[in-house]
TIDRENTI-461581 format. One record per residue (C-alpha): residue number from 0; x, y negated, z. Coordinates in Angstrom, 3 decimals, always signed. Layout:
// TIDRENTI-461581
{NUM; {X; Y; Z}} ...
***
This chain:
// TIDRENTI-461581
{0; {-5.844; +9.261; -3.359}} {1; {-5.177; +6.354; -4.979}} {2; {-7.990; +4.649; -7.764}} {3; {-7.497; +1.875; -9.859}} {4; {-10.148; -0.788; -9.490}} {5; {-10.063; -4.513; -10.899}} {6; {-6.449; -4.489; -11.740}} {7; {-5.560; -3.052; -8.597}} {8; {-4.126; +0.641; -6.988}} {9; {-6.306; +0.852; -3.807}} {10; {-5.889; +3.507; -1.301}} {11; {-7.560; +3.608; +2.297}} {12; {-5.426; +5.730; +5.141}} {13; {-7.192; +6.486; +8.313}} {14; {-5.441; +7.269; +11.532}} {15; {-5.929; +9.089; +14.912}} {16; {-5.657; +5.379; +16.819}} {17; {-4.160; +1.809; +16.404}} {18; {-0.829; +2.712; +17.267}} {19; {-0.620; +5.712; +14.176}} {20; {-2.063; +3.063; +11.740}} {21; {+0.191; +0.441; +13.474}} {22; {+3.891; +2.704; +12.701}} {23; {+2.140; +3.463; +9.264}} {24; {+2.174; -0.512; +8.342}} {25; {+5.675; -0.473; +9.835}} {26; {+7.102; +2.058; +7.171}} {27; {+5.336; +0.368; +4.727}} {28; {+6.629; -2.758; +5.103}} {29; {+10.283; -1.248; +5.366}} {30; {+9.861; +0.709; +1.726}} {31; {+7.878; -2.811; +0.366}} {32; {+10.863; -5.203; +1.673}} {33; {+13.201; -2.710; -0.131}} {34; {+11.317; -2.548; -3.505}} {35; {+10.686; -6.187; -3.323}} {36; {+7.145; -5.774; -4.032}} {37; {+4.690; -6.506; -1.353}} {38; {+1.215; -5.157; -1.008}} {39; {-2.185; -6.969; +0.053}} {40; {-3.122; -4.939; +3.222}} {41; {-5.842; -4.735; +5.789}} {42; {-5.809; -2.973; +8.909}} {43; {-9.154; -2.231; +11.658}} {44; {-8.063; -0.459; +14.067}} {45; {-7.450; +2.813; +12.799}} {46; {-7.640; +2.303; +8.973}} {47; {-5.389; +0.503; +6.670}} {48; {-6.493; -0.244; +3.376}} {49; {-3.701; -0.862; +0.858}} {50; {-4.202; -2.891; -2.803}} {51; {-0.868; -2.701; -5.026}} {52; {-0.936; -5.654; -7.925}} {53; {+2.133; -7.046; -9.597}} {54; {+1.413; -10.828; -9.679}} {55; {+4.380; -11.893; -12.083}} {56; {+2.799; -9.708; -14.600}} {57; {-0.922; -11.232; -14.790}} {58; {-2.519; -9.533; -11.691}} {59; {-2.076; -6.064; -13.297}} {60; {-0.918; -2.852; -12.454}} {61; {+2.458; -2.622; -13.497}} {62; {+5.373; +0.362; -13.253}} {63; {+6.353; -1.732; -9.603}} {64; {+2.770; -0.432; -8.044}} {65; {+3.377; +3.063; -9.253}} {66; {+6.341; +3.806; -7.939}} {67; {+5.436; +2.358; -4.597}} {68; {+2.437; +3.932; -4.173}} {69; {+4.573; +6.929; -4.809}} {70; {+6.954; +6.050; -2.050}} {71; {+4.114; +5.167; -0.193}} {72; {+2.056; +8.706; -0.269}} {73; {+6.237; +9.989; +0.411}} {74; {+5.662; +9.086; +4.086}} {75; {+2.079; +10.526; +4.535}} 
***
């Protein structure tokens, strides 16, 4: 679930191992390049942890985040 804290959608996603969290980041990325709207993302081993932001409109959460976080919980 995601939760809005400091300006920010964050969401944490924990896998089975490396290599689950690893294809995760890899769809990500695919539906970020696409939107042209890239997250700040962390990965330990088998948890990601994903912030959303829109940085051309002040740091804040913006329509952008939304709908990737949308697209994002699409390939859950």
């Amino acid at each position: 679930m995601w939760t809005e804290t400091d300006n920010q959608l964050v969401r944490e996603f924990k896998f089975s191992d490396f290599s689950e969290a690893f294809a995760f980041m890899t769809r990500v990325a695919l539906l970020a390049e696409k939107a042209d709207h890239h997250p700040w993302w962390s990965n330990v081993y088998n948890q990601v942890t994903i912030k959303l932001t829109t940085h051309d409109s002040g740091n804040t959460i913006t329509d952008k985040d939304r709908a990737l976080a949308k697209a994002i919980d699409g390939i859950m």
